[in-house]
KOLKOLPA-929610 format. One record per residue (C-alpha): residue in three letters; x, y, z negated. Coordinates in nm, 3 decimals, decimal comma, padded with zeros to 5 digits. Layout:
<nodes>
+-----+---------+---------+---------+
:  aa :    east :   north :      up :
+-----+---------+---------+---------+
: ALA :       X :       Y :       Z :
...
+-----+---------+---------+---------+
</nodes>
This chain:
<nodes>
+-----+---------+---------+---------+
:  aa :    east :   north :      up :
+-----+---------+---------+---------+
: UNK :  05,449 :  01,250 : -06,739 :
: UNK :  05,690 :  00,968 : -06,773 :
: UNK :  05,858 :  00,773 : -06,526 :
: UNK :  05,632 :  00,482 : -06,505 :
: UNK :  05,336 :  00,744 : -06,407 :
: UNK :  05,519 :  00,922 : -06,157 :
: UNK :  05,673 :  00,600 : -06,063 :
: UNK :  05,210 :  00,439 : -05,998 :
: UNK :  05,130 :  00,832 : -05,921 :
: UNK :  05,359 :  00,833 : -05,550 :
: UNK :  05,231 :  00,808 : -05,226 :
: UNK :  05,443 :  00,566 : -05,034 :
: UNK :  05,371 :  00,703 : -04,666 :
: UNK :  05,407 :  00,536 : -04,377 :
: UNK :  05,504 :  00,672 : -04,041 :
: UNK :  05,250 :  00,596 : -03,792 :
: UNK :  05,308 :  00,827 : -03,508 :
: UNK :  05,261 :  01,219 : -03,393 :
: UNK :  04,950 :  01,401 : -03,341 :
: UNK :  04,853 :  01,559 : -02,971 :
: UNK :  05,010 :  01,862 : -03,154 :
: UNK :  05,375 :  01,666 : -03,218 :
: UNK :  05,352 :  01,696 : -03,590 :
: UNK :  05,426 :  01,325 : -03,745 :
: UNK :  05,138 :  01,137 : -03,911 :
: UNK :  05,151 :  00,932 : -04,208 :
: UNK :  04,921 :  00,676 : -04,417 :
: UNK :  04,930 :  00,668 : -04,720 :
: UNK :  04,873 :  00,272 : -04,944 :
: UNK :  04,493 :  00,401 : -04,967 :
: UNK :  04,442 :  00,450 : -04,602 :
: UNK :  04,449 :  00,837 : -04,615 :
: UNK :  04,632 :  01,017 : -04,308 :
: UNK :  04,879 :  01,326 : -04,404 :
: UNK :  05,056 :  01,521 : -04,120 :
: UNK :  05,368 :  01,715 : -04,150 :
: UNK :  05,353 :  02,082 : -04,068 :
: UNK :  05,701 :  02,159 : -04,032 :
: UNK :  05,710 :  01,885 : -03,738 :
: UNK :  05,957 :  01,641 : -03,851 :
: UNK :  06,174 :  01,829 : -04,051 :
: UNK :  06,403 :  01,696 : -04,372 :
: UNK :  06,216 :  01,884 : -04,585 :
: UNK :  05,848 :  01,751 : -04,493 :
: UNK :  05,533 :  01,985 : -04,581 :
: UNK :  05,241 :  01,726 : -04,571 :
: UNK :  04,871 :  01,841 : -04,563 :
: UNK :  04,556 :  01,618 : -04,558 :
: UNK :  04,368 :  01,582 : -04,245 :
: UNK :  04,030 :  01,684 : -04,164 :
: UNK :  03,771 :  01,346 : -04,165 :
: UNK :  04,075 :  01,119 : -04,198 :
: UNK :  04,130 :  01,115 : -03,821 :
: UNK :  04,463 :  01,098 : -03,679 :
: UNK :  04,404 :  01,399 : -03,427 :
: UNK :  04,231 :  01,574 : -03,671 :
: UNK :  04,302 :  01,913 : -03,817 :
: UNK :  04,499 :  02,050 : -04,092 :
: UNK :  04,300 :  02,040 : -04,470 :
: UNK :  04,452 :  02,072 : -04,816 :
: UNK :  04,844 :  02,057 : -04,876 :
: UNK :  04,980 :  01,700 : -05,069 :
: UNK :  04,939 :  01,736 : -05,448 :
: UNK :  05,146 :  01,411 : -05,546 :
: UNK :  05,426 :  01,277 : -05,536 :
: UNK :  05,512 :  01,103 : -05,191 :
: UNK :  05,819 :  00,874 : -05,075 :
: UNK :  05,840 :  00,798 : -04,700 :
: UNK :  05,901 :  00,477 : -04,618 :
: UNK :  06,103 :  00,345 : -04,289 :
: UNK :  05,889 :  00,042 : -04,263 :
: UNK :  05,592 : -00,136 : -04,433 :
: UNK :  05,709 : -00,296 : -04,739 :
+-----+---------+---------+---------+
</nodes>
C-alpha cells in the first residue's frame, strides 16, 4: 500500500466524549462511533460499538488506520 492509500484509508476520529463506563468515544468522518478500551491512554485500543450508539457495548477491534484529531477540521 502506498502512501496516498494509507494516507484516503485513515480514520480521522474525533473526540466526542466518554461513555457511562469512562472509556472516550470517538466518530469517525463516516459517522461510526469507536471507544477506547484502555480508557484514555497514549497508546489507544479502539473497538467498534454495538448499533452505533454512544453507550453502547464493545464489538470488533479498529482494522484501519486512525489519527485523532484535537478538533474538527
Amino acid at each position: 500500500m502506498n502512501t496516498l492509500e494509507i494516507k484516503k484509508d485513515t480514520l480521522k476520529l474525533l473526540p466526542i466524549g466518554t461513555d457511562f463506563w469512562a472509556r472516550p468515544v470517538y466518530k469517525d468522518q463516516y459517522g461510526h462511533l469507536w471507544k477506547d478500551i484502555t480508557l484514555g491512554s497514549k497508546q489507544p485500543e479502539l473497538c467498534s460499538v454495538v448499533d452505533n450508539t454512544f453507550d453502547g457495548e464493545l464489538d470488533m477491534p479498529i482494522q484501519r488506520p486512525f489519527i485523532i484529531l484535537a478538533t474538527e477540521e
